[in-house]
N, C-alpha and C positions, 0 to 999 in steps of 0.2 A: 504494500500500500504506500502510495506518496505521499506524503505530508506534508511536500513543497509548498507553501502559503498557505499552513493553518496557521490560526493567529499564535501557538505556543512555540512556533520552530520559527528563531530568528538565526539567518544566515550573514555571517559578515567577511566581508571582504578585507585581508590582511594583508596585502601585496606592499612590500616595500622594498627597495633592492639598493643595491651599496653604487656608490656614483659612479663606478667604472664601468657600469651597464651600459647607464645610458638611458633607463626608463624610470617611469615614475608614475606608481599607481596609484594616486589619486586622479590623473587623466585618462589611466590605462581603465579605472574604475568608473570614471562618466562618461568612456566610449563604449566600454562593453563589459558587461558583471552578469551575475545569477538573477535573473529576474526577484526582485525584492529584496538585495543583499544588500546592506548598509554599509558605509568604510568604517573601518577600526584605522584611526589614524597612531599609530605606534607611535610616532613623532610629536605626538599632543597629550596622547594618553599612555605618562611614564613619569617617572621621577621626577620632577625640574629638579631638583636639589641635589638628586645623584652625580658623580663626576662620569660614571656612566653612563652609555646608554642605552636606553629604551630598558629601564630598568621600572619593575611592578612599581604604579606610585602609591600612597599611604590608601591603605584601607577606606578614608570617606572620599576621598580624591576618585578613586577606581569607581568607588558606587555613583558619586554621580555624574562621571562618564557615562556608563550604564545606564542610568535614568534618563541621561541628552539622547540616548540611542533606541530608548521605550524597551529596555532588557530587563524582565522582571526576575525575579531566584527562581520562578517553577519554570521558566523558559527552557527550551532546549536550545543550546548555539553550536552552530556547525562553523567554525569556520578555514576560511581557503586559503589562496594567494596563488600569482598568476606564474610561480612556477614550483607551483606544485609543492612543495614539501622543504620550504625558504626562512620565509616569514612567518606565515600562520603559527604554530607552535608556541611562537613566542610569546 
């Protein structure tokens, strides 16, 4: 059974890639994504304070990430990136 756009499966789109690509998926993601996948922008939603990066940010910081993005705790999230097995994890 697909479950692609029940209101509890939120898909998001994690595409980020390192500059010596050459791409960048936040354009890569307003020209073509999973019908009803929202960006997980890595670069926005992380640390600021860490000297790393794209490091998990504080516990209420993440949550309302999540809230900008309508990701409630009984949701399911799948998410991707546009090569495959990169970024998403993160």
């Amino acid at each position: 059974m697909c479950r692609l756009g029940q209101p509890d499966i939120k898909i998001l789109d994690g595409s980020w890639y390192l500059p010596p690509q050459g791409r960048d998926g936040q354009v890569e993601y307003r020209s073509a994504r999973i019908p009803g996948a929202l960006f997980f922008d890595v670069e926005r939603i992380c640390d600021l304070c860490s000297s790393l990066p794209h490091m998990l940010p504080p516990a209420p910081c993440f949550a309302a990430a999540m809230d900008a993005l309508g990701i409630r705790n009984q949701d399911t999230v799948v998410v991707y990136d546009g090569m495959g097995v990169f970024s998403a994890p993160r």
